[in-house]
C-alpha positions in Angstrom: 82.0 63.9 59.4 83.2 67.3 60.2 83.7 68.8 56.7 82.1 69.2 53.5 83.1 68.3 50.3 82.2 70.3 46.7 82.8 68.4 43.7 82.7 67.7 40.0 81.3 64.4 38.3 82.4 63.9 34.7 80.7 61.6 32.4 81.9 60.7 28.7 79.6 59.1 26.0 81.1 58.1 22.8 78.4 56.4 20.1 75.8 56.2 23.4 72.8 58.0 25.4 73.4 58.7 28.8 70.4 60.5 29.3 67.4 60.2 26.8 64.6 62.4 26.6 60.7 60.7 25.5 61.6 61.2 22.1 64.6 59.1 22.6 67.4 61.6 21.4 70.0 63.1 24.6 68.4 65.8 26.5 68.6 69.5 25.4 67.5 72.8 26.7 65.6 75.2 25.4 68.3 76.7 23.6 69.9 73.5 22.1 72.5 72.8 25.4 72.9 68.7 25.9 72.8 67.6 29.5 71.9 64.7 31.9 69.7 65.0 34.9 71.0 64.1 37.9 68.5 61.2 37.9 70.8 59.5 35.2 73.8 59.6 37.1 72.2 58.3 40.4 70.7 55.8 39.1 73.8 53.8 38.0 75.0 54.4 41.8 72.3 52.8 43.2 72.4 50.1 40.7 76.4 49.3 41.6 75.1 49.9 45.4 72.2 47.4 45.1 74.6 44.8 43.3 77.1 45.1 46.3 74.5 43.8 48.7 73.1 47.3 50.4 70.0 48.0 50.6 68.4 50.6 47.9 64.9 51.8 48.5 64.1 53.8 45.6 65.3 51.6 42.5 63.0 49.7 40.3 62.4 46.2 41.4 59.8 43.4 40.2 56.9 41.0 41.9 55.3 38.2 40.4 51.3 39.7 40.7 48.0 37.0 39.7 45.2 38.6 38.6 41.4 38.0 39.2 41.7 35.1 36.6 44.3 33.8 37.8 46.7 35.1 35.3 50.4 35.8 36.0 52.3 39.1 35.4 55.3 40.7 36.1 55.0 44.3 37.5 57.0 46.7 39.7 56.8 47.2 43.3 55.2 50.1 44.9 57.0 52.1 47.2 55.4 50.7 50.3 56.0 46.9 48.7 59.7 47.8 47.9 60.0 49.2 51.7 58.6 46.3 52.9 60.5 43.7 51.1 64.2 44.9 51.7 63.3 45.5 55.8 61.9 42.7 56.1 58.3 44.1 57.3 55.2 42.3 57.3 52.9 45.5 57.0 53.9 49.0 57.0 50.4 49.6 58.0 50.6 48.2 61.3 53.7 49.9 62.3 53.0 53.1 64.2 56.4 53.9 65.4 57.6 56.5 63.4 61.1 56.6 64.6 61.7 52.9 63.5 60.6 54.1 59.9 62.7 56.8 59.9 65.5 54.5 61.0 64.7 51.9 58.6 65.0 54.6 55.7 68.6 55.9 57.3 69.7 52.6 56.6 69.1 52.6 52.8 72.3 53.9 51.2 70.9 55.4 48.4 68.4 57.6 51.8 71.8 58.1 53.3 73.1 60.1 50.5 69.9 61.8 48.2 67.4 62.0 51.3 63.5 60.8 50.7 60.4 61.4 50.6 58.3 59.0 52.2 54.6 59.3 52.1 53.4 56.0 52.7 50.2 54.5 55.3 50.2 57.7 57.7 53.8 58.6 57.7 54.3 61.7 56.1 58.2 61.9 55.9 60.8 64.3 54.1 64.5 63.8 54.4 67.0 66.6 52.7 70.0 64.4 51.6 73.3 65.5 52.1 74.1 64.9 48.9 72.9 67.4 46.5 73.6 66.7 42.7 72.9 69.1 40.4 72.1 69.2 36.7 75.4 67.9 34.4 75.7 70.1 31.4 77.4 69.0 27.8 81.0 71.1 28.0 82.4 69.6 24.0 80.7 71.6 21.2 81.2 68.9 18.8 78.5 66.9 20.2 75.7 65.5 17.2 72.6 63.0 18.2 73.2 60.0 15.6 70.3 57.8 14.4 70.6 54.2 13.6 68.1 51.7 11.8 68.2 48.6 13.6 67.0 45.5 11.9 64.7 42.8 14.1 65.5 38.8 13.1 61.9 38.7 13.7 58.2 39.7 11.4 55.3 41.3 13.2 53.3 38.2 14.2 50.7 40.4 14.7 49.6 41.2 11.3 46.3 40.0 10.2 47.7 39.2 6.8 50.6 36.8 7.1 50.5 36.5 3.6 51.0 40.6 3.1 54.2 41.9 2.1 54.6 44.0 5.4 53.9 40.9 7.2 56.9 38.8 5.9 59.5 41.2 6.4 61.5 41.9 9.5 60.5 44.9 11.9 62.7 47.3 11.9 64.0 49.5 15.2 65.8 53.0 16.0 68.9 53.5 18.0 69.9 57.0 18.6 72.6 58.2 20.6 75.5 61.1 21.1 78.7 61.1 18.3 80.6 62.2 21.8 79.1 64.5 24.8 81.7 65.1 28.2 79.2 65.6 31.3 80.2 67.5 34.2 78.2 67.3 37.3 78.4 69.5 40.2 77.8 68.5 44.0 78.2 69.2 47.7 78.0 67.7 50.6 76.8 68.7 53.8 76.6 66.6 56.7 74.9 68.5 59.1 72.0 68.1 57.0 70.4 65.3 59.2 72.0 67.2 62.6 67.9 67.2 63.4 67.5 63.1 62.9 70.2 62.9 65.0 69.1 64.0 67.7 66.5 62.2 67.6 68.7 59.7 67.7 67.2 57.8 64.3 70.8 57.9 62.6 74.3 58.6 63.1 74.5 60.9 60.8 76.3 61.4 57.5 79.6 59.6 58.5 83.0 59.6 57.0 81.5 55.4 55.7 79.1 56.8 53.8 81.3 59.6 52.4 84.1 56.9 51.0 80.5 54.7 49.8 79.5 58.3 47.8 83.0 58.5 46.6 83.8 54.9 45.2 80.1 55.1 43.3 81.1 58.4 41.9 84.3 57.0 40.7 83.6 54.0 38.9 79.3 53.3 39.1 78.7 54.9 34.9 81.5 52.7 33.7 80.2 49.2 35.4 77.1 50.2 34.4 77.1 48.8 30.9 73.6 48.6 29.8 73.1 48.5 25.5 72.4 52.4 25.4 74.9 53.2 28.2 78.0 50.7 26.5 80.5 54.0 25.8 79.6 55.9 28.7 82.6 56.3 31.6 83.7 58.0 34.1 86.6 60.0 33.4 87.0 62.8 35.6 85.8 63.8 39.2 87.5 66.4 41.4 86.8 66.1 45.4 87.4 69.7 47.3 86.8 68.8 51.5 86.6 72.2 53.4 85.9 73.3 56.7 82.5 72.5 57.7 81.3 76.4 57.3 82.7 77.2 54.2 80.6 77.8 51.4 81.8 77.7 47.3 79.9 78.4 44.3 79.1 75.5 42.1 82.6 74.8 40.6 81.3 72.8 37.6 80.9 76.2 36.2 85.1 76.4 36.3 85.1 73.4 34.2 86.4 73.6 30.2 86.6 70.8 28.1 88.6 71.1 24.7 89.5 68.2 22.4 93.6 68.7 21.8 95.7 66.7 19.5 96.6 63.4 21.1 94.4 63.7 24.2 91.6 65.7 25.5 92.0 68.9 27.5 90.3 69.2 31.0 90.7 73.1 32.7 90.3 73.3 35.9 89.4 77.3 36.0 89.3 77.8 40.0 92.7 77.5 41.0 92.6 81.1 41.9 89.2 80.9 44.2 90.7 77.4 45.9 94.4 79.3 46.8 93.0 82.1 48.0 91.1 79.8 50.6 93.8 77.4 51.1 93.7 78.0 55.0 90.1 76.8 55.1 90.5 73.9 52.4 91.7 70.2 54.1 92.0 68.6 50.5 91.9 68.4 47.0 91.6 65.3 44.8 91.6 65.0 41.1 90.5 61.8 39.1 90.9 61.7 35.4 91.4 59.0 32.4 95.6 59.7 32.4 95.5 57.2 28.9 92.5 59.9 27.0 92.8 63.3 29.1 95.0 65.7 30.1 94.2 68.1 32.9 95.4 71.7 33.5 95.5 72.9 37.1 97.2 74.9 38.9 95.2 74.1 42.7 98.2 73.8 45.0 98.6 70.8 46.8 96.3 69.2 45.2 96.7 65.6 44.4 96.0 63.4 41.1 95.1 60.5 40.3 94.2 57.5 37.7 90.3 57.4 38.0 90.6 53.7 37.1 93.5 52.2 39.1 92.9 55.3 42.0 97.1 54.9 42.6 98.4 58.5 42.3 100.1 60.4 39.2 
């Protein structure tokens, strides 16, 4: 591929949690700012990835393991196990070509895109993905964490009184999520970040395949993603801005607005300005967005928009 691309992610959560902290309520700053780590939105990518039938490397993924007595648990796979099992290797251990490692890992989508680190039975490796997703701040003020009381059909069987009042009723649970929270997540790509693996001929590089693969998952991986705290979270906006491959733009999630209007939802594009003045250098621009919830103000020209769900142009 012989440009790179900037972009914007946007998430909305209505009555959900994209991205819970250990106390269970959305993730804040220091000063009070919602926001999701780019963790949260990766991880529904590799999830929609895995599903498709490509191979994922780092994604959670269980193993039936007997203990000395012969008991029989469920428990994740290490790295080295989950390497193993989706290459089809007998032992890691006893493979001392590095190159076929590194190969290997190039050929796990989720590698392909966020790089690696690999540390695993003598090979120390570190891949810098050509995807870099940054940190995907909150834009709506209105946003409140909401806690719900959620009612078990089941006692605690493990109360020593069974006859004790607390025994005999139902356990009770907490679900907490956002009233509403709009994400926006910035990224670039830059594909002559594995120019060095190429020529040592362990990969073909970041292709224009793995671009589209990047660009589907961005689309549409949060809103097929429908776990019980993620039910209400979508994707509903992403722009894509390809450039020549030596062009450099600040992160443009920080030209983002978000303002709830009447009948629909206000997205401003605030870089108009910035992207004309560099048309010369710019190949193309394309804006997603929920057409049915969002309006979006823009004034990039040639630019080109279009229904994030159905992807047909508007």
């Amino acid at each position: 591929m012989d440009k790179r691309v900037y972009g914007v992610i946007g998430i909305v959560s209505k009555m959900a949690n994209w991205n819970a902290d250990f106390t269970g309520y959305p993730k804040t700053t220091s000063d009070g700012s919602t926001f999701g780590s780019d963790k949260a939105l990766k991880y529904p990518m590799k999830k929609m990835w895995e599903n498709k039938g490509d191979k994922v490397l780092y994604i959670k993924s269980l193993k039936l393991s007997e203990g000395k007595k012969g008991e029989v648990t469920v428990v994740p796979r290490s790295l080295k196990e989950r390497y193993q099992y989706i290459f089809g290797v007998k032992d890691l251990k006893q493979c001392k070509d590095t190159s076929e490692v590194l190969k290997n890992l190039f050929n796990a989508v989720d590698v392909k895109n966020f790089g690696a680190t690999f540390a695993e039975e003598g090979n120390n490796i570190s891949i810098t993905g050509a995807v870099q997703i940054g940190q995907g701040f909150n834009k709506y003020d209105g946003t409140n964490p909401e806690e719900q009381q959620i009612l078990s059909p089941f006692r605690d069987g493990s109360k020593d009184n069974a006859d004790s009042e607390e025994a005999k009723n139902s356990t009770l649970g907490t679900k907490i999520v956002s009233n509403e929270a709009h994400y926006f997540y910035p990224f670039t790509i830059n594909p002559l970040a594995y120019k060095e693996f190429k020529e040592l001929s362990v990969t073909d590089g970041y292709t224009e395949e793995d671009y589209n693969k990047f660009k589907e998952a961005a689309l549409v991986s949060a809103t097929s993603f429908a776990t019980n705290a993620k039910a209400g979270c979508e994707n509903e906006f992403a722009i894509f801005v390809e450039t020549d491959s030596d062009l450099y733009l600040p992160t443009l999630s920080e030209y983002i607005e978000f303002e709830k209007g009447e009948d629909k939802n206000i997205i401003k594009i605030q870089c108009s300005e910035l992207l004309n003045s560099l048309k010369d250098r710019i190949k193309n621009v394309e804006i997603y967005f929920n057409p049915y919830t969002t309006k979006v103000e823009s004034n990039i020209e040639g630019a080109k928009e279009y229904n994030i769900f159905t992807q047909k142009e508007v």
